[in-house]
DRENVODREN-932960 format. One record per atom (N, C-alpha, C, CB): atom name; z, y, x. Coordinates in steps of 0.05 Angstrom, whole numbers. Glycine has a CB too. Example, Ala and Ser with C-alpha at 12.3 -4.5 7.8 and 13.67 -1.06 7.14 Angstrom:
2
> a/Z/Y/X
> N/156/-114/264
> CA/156/-90/246
> C/156/-66/264
> CB/181/-89/226
> N/142/-45/257
> CA/143/-21/273
> C/157/1/258
> CB/114/-12/282
//
This chain:
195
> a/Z/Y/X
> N/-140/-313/-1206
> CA/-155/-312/-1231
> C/-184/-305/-1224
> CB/-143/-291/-1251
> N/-208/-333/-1229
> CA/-224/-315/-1233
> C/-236/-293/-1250
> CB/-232/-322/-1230
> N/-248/-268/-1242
> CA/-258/-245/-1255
> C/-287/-252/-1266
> CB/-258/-221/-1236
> N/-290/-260/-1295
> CA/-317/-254/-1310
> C/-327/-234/-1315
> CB/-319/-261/-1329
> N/-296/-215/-1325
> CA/-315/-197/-1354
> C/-290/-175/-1339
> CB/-313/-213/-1405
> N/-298/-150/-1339
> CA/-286/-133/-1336
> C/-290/-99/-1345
> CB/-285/-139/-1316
> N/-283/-86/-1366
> CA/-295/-73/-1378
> C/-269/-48/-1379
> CB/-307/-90/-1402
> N/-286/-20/-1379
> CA/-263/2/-1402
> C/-276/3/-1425
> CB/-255/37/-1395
> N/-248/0/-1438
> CA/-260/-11/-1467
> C/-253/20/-1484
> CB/-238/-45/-1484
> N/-232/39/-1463
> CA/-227/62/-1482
> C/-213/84/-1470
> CB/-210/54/-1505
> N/-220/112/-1464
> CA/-192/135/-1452
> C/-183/138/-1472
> CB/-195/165/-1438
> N/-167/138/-1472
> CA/-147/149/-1495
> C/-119/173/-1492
> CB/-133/122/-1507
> N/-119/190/-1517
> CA/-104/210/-1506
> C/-71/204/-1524
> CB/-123/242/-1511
> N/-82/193/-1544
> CA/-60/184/-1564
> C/-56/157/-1581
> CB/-62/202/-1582
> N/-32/152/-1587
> CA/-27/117/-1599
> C/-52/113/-1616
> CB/4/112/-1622
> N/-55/131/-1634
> CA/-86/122/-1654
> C/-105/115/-1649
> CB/-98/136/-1668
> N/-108/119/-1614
> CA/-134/109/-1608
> C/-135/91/-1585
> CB/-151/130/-1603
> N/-102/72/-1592
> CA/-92/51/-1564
> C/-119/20/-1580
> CB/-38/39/-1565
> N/-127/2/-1568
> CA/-128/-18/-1580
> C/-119/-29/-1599
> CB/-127/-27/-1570
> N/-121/-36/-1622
> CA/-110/-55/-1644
> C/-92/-83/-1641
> CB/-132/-63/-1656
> N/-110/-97/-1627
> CA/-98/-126/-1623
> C/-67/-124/-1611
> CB/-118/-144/-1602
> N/-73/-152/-1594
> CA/-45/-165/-1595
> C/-49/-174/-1552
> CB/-43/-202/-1628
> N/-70/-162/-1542
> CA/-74/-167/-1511
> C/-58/-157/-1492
> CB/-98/-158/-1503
> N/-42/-175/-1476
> CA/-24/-166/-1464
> C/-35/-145/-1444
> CB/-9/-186/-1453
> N/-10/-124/-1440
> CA/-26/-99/-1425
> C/3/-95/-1397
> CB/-31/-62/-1455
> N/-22/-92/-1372
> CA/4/-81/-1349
> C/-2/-50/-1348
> CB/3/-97/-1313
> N/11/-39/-1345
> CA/8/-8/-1338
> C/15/4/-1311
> CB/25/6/-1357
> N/-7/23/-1303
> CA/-1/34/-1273
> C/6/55/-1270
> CB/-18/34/-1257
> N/26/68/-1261
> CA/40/93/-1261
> C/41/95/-1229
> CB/72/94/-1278
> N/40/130/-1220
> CA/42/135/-1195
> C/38/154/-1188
> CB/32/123/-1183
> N/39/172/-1178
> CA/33/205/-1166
> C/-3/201/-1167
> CB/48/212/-1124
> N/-6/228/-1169
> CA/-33/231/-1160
> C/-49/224/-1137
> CB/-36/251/-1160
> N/-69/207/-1133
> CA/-84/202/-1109
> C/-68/179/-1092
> CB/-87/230/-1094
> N/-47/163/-1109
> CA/-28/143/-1100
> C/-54/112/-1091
> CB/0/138/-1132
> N/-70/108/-1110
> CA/-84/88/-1107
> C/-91/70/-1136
> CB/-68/74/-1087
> N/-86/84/-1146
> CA/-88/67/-1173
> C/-114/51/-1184
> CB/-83/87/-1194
> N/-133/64/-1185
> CA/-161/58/-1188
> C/-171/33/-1167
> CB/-177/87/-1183
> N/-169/41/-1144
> CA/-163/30/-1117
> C/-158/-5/-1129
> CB/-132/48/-1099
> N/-135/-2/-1130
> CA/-115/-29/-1136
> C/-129/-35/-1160
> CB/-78/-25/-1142
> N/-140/-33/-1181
> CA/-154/-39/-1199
> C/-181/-52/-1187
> CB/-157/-16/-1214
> N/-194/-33/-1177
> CA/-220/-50/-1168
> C/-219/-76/-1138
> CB/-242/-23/-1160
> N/-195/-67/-1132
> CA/-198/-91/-1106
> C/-185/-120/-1125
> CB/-171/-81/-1068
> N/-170/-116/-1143
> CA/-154/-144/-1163
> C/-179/-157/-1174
> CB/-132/-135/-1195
> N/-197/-143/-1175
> CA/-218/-153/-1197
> C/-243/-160/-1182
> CB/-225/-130/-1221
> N/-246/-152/-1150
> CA/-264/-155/-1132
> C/-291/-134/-1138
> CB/-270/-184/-1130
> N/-289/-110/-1144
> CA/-314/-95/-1160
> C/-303/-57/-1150
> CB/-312/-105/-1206
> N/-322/-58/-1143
> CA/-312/-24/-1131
> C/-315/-8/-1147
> CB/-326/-10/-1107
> N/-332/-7/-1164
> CA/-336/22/-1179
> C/-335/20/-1209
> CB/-366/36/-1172
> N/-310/-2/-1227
> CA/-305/-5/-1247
> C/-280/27/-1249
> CB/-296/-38/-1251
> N/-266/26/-1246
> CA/-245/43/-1249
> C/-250/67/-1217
> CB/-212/19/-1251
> N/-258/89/-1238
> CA/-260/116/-1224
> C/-244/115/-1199
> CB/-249/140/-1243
> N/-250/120/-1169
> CA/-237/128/-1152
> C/-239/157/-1150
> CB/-244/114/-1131
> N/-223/169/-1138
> CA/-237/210/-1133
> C/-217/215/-1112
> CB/-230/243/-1168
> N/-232/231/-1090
> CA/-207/247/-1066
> C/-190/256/-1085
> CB/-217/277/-1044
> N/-200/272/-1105
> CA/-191/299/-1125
> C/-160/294/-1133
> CB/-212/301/-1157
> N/-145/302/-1130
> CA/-120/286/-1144
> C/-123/300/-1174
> CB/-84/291/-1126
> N/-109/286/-1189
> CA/-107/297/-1217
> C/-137/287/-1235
> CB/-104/334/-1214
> N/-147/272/-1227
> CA/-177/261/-1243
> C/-174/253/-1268
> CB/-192/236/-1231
> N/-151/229/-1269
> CA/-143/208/-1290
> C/-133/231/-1310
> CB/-116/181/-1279
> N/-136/240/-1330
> CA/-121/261/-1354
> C/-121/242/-1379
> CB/-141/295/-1362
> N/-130/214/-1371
> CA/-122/199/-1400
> C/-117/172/-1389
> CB/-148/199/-1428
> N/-104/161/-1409
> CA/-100/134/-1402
> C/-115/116/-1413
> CB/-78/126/-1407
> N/-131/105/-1383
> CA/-159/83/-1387
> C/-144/54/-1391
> CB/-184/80/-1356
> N/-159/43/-1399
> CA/-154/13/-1426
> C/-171/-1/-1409
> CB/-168/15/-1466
> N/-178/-20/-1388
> CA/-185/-38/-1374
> C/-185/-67/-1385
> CB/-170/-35/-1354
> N/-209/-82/-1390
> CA/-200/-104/-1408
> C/-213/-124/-1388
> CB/-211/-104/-1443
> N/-199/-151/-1382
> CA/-210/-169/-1358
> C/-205/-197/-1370
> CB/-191/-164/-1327
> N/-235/-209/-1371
> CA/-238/-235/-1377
> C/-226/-235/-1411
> CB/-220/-254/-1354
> N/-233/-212/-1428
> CA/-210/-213/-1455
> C/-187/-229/-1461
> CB/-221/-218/-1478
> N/-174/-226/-1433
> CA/-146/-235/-1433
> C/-125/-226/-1428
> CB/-143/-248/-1422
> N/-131/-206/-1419
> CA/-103/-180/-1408
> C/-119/-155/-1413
> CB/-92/-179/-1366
> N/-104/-129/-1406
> CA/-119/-106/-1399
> C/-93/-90/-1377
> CB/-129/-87/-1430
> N/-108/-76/-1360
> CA/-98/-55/-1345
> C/-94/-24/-1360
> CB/-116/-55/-1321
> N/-75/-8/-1351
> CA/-76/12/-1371
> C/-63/32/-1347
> CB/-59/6/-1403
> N/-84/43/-1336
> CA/-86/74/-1317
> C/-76/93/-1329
> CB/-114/87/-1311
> N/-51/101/-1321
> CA/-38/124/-1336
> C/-43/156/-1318
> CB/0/115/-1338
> N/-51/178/-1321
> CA/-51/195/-1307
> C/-35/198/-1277
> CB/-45/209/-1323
> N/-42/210/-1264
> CA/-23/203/-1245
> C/-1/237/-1246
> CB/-43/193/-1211
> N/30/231/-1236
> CA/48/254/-1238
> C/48/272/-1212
> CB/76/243/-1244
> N/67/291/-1212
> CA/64/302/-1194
> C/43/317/-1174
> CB/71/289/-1188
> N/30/317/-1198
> CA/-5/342/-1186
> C/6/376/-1183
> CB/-42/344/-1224
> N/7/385/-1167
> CA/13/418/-1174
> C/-7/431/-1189
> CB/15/435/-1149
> N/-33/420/-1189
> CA/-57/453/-1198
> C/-53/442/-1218
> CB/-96/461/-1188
> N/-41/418/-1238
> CA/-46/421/-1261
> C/-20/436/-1275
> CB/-53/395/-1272
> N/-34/456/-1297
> CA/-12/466/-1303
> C/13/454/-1321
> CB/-20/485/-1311
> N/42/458/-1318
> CA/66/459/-1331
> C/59/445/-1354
> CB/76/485/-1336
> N/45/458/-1370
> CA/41/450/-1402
> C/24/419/-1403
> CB/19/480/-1420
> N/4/421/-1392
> CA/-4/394/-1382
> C/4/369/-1363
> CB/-22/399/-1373
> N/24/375/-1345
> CA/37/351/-1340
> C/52/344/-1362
> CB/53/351/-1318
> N/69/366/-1389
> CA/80/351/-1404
> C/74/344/-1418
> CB/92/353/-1410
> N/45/350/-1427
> CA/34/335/-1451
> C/25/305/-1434
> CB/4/354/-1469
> N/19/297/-1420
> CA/6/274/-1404
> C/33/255/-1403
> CB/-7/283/-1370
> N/71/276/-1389
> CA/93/262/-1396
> C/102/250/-1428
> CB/111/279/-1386
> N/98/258/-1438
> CA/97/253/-1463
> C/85/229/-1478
> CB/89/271/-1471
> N/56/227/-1466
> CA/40/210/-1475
> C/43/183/-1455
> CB/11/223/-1476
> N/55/186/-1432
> CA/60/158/-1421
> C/89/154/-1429
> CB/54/155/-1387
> N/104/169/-1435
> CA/130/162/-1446
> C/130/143/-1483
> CB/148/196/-1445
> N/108/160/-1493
> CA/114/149/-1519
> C/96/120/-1518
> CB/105/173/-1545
> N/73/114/-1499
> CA/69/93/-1491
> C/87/72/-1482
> CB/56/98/-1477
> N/103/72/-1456
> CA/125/60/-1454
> C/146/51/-1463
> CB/129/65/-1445
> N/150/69/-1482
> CA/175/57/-1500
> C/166/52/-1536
> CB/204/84/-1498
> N/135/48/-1540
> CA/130/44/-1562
> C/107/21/-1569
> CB/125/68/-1568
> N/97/10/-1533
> CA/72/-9/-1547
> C/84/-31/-1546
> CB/42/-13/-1534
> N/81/-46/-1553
> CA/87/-72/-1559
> C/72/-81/-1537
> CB/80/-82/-1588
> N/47/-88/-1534
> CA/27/-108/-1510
> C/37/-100/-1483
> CB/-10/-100/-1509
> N/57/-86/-1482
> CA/61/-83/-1450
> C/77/-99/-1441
> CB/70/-59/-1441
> N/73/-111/-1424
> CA/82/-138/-1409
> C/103/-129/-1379
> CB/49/-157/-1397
> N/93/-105/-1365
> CA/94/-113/-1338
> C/82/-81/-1326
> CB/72/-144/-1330
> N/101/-63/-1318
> CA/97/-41/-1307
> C/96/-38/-1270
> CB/117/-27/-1320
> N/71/-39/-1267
> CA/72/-34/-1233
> C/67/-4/-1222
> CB/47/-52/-1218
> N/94/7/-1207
> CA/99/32/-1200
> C/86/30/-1177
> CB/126/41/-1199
> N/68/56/-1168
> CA/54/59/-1136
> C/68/80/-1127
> CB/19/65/-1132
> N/66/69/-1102
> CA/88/92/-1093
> C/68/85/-1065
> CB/131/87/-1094
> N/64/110/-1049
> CA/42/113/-1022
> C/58/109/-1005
> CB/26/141/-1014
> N/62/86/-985
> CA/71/77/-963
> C/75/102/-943
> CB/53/56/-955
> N/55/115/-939
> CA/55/134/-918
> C/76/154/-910
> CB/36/146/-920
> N/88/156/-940
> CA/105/182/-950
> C/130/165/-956
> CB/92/202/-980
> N/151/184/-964
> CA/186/180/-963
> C/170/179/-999
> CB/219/215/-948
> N/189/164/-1008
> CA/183/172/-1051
> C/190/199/-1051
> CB/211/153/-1083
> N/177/210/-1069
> CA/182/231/-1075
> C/199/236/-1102
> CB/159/241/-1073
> N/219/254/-1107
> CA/228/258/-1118
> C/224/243/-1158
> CB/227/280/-1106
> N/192/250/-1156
> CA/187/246/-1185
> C/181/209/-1180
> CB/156/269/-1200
> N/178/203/-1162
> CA/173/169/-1159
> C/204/151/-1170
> CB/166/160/-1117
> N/225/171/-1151
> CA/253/166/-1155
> C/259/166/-1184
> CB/269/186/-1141
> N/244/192/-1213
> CA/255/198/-1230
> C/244/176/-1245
> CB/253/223/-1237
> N/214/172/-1244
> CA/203/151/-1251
> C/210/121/-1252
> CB/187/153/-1241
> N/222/118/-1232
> CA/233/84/-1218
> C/257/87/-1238
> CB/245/78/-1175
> N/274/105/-1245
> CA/305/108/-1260
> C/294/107/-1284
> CB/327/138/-1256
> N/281/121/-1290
> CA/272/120/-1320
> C/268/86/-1323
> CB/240/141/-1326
> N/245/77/-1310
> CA/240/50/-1322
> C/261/28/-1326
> CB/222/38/-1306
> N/282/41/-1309
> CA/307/18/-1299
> C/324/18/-1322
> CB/328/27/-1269
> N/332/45/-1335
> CA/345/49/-1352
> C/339/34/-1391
> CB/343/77/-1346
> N/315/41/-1377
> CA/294/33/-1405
> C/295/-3/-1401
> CB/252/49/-1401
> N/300/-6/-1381
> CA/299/-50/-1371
> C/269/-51/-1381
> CB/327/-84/-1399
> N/248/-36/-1380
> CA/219/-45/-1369
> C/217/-62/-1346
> CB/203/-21/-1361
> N/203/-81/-1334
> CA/202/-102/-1316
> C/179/-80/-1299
> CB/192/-136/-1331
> N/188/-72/-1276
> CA/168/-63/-1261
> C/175/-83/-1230
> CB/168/-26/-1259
> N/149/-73/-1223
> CA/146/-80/-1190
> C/128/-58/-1176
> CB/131/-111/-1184
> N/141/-48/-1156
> CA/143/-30/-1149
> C/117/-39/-1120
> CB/175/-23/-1148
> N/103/-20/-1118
> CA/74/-32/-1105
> C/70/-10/-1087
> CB/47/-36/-1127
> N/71/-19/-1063
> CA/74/1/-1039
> C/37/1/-1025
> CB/104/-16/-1012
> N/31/21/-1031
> CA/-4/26/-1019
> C/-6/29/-1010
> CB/-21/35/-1019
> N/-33/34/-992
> CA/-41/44/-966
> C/-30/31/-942
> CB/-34/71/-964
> N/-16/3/-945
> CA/0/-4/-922
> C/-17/-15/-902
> CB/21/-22/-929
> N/-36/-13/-896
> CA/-64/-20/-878
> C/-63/4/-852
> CB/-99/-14/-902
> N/-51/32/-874
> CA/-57/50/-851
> C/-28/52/-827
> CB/-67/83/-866
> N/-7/36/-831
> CA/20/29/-813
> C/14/9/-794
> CB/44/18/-830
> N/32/30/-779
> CA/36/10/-755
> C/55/-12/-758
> CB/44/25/-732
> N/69/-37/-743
> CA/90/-56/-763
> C/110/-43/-765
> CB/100/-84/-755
> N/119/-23/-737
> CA/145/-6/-737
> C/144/14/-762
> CB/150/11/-708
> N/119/26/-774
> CA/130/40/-797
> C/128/28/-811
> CB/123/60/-807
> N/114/5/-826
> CA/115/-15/-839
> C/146/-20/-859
> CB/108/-34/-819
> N/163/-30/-826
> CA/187/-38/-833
> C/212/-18/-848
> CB/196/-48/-810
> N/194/10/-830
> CA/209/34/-837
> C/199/46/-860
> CB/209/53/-817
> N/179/40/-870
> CA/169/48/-906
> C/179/25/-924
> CB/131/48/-913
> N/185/1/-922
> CA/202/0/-941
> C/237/-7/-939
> CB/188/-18/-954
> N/242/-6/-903
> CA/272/17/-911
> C/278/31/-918
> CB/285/27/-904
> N/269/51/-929
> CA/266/71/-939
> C/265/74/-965
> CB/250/78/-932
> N/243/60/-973
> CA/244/54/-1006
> C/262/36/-1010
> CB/217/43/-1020
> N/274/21/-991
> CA/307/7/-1006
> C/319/29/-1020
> CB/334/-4/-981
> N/325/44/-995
> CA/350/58/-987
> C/346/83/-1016
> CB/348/73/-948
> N/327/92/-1019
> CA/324/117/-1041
> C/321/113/-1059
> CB/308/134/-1042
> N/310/80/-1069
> CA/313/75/-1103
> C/329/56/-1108
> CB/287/68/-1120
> N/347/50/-1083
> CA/364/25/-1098
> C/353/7/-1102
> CB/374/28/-1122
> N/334/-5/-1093
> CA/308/-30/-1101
> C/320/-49/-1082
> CB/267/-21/-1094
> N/310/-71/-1092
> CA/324/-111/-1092
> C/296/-107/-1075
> CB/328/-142/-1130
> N/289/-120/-1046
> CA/265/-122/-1026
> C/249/-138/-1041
> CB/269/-135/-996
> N/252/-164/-1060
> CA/236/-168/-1076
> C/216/-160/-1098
> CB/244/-175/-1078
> N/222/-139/-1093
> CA/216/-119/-1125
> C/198/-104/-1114
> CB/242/-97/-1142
> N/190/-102/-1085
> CA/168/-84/-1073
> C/147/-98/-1064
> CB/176/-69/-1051
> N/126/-95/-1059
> CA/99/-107/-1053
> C/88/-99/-1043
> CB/86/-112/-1065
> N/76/-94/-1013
> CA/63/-84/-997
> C/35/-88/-1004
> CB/71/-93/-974
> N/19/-66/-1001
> CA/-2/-79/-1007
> C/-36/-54/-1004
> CB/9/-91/-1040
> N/-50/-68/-993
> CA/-78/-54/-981
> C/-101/-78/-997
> CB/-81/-54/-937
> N/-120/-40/-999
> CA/-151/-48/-1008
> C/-169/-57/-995
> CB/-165/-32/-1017
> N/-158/-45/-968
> CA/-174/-57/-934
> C/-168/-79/-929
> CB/-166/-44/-907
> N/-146/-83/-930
> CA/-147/-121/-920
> C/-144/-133/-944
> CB/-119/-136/-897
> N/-132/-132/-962
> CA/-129/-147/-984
> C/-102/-160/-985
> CB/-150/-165/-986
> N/-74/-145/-970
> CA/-52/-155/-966
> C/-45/-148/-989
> CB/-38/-150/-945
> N/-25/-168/-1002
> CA/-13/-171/-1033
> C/-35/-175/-1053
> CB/4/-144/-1043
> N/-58/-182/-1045
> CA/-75/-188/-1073
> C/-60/-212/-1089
> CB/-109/-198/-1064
> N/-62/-230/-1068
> CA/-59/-261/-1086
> C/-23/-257/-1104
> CB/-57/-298/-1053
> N/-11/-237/-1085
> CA/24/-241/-1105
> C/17/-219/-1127
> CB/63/-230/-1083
> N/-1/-196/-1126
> CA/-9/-191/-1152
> C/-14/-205/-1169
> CB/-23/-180/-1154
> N/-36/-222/-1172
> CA/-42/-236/-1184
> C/-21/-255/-1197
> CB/-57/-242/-1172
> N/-9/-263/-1173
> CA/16/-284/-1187
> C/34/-268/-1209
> CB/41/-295/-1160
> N/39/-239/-1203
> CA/60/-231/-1218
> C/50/-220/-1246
> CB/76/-210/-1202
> N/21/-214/-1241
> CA/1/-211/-1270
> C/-4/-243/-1291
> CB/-36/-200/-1255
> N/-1/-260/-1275
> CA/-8/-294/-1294
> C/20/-293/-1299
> CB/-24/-330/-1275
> N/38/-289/-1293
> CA/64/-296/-1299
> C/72/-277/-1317
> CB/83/-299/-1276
> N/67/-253/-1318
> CA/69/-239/-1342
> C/61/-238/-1375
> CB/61/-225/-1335
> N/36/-244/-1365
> CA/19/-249/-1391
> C/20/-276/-1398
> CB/-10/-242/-1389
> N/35/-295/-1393
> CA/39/-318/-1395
> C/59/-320/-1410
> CB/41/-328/-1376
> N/85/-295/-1408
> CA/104/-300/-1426
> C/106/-292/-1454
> CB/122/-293/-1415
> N/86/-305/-1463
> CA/81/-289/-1494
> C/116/-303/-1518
> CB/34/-307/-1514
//
């Protein structure tokens, strides 16, 4: 796809202040400091549309990404931060939960999960939740630039083996080389395609 127009059109903390229309939306879920922003600006070829930060815990709302006014991306906080406190991961759980099981424009959930690391527990709770719910995710393995091929092979044995995941359903994929750009893309036109 080419990229014209690429815009945040909105943070938002609650449904009243999601977009109106009818624009199909993918959503990105993932631990803190997973890559999210990252994967946003390398899809779209543009570095400094969607906030990058060392900081983990930056994202505290969910950004509304609108591209070519034909789709939008929708940055959900990221989980699993410790300094934020208790009461605030569940208000943030809450608000991507009543997102997920209440908008309509959502097409197509891509879970990041950091290559480098085993999933972590809340990646696992996350991946079950969506499964249960039959949300269509694909599960998007980051940072895979910084593996060697032997861990490579051994990061996503791994993520077989701990979420029960079909090898198709995972997607390797770096901002440095640009491995998995083009099957993003494919799995984003094929989404929003199925109106």
């Amino acid at each position: 796809m080419k990229i014209n127009k690429a815009e945040i059109i909105i943070s938002a903390v609650s449904e009243a202040q999601y977009p109106k229309d009818k624009l199909p939306e993918i959503v990105l879920l993932g631990r803190s400091n997973v890559g999210k922003s990252s994967l946003i600006n390398t899809l779209i070829n543009c570095q400094h549309l969607a906030r990058t930060s060392s900081r983990p815990g930056k994202t505290q709302t969910m950004n509304f990404y609108q591209i070519n006014d034909q789709f939008r991306f929708v940055d959900m906080p990221g989980y699993g931060y410790a300094k934020v406190s208790r009461k605030e991961q569940e208000k943030w759980g809450q608000m991507i939960e009543n997102y997920l099981l209440n908008r309509d424009n959502l097409k197509m959930t891509f879970l990041l999960v950091d290559s480098r690391h085993e999933p972590t527990e809340d990646d696992q709770l996350m991946y079950n939740w969506l499964k249960y719910y039959h949300l269509s995710t694909q599960v998007i393995l980051t940072k895979f630039d910084k593996l060697s091929s032997s861990q490579k092979k051994q990061s996503i044995k791994k993520l077989i083996g701990t979420l029960s995941i079909e090898p198709d359903h995972i997607l390797p994929f770096s901002s440095v080389t640009k491995e998995g750009v083009e099957t993003c893309w494919q799995i984003i036109e094929d989404s929003i395609s199925h109106e």
